[in-house]
Structure formats: C-alpha cells, structure tokens
C-alpha positions, -999 to 999 in steps of 0.1 A, spaced: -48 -295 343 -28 -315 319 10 -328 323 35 -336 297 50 -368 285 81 -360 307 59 -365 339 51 -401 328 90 -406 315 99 -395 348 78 -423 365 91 -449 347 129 -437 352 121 -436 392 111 -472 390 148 -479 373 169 -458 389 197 -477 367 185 -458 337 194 -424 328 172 -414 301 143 -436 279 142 -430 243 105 -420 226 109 -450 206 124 -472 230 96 -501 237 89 -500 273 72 -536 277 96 -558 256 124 -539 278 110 -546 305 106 -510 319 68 -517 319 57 -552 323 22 -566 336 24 -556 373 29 -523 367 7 -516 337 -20 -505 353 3 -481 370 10 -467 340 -25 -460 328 -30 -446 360 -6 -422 356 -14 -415 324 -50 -408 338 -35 -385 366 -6 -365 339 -36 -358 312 -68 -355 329 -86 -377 307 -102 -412 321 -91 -445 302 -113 -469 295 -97 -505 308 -123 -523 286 -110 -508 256 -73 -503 257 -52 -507 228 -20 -520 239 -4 -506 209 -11 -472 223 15 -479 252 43 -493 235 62 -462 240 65 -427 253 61 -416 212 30 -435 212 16 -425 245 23 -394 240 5 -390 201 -25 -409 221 -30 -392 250 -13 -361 253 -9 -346 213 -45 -329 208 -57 -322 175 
C-alpha cells in the first residue's frame, strides 16, 4: 500500500513542532529540517509511505531536496 507526500510532510513537521506547515519547494537540508542524522530517517520513511526499497548505494541527493522532489521521485508514477 502506498502513502502520500503528506505522510512524509507530516514526519518532518513532528520533528519541528515550531513549524506549522513546509512548503513543496522549501529545501529541507539547507533549512535544517533534514540534516545528516536524520537522513536516513527520511529514506526510511520514504521506504515505509511508498512501498518501494531505496537503494543507499545509489541515492541521488538531489532527489531529497524537497517534498516537490521527493514527491516527483518517489511517489508521482508515470
């Protein structure tokens, strides 16, 4: 069964319960709301909202700089 993007924004704002809201195109690792401990929490979760297995040998950072881009990567299907 596969989640939505909101389940992986929801996350995120429950780590920072300062925030409110996080926009699509706000970056989450120069902001801070992501940074290298809890990375791998995030693919993780990522994992667990879509169903689909990521491959930590070939991650392309790029592809988690937002909840836009995570989302076209992982959850958009063509």
């Amino acid at each position: 069964m596969t989640g939505s993007i909101d389940e992986v924004r929801d996350w995120i704002l429950r780590r920072h319960p300062e925030r409110q809201t996080i926009d699509a195109e706000e970056n989450l690792i120069q902001t801070r709301l992501v940074d290298s401990l809890t990375f791998v929490e995030l693919v993780y979760v990522v994992e667990s909202t879509t169903g689909v297995e990521i491959d930590f040998d070939n991650i392309d950072i790029q592809n988690f700089q937002t909840l836009a881009t995570i989302e076209k990567a992982f959850f958009i299907t063509a």
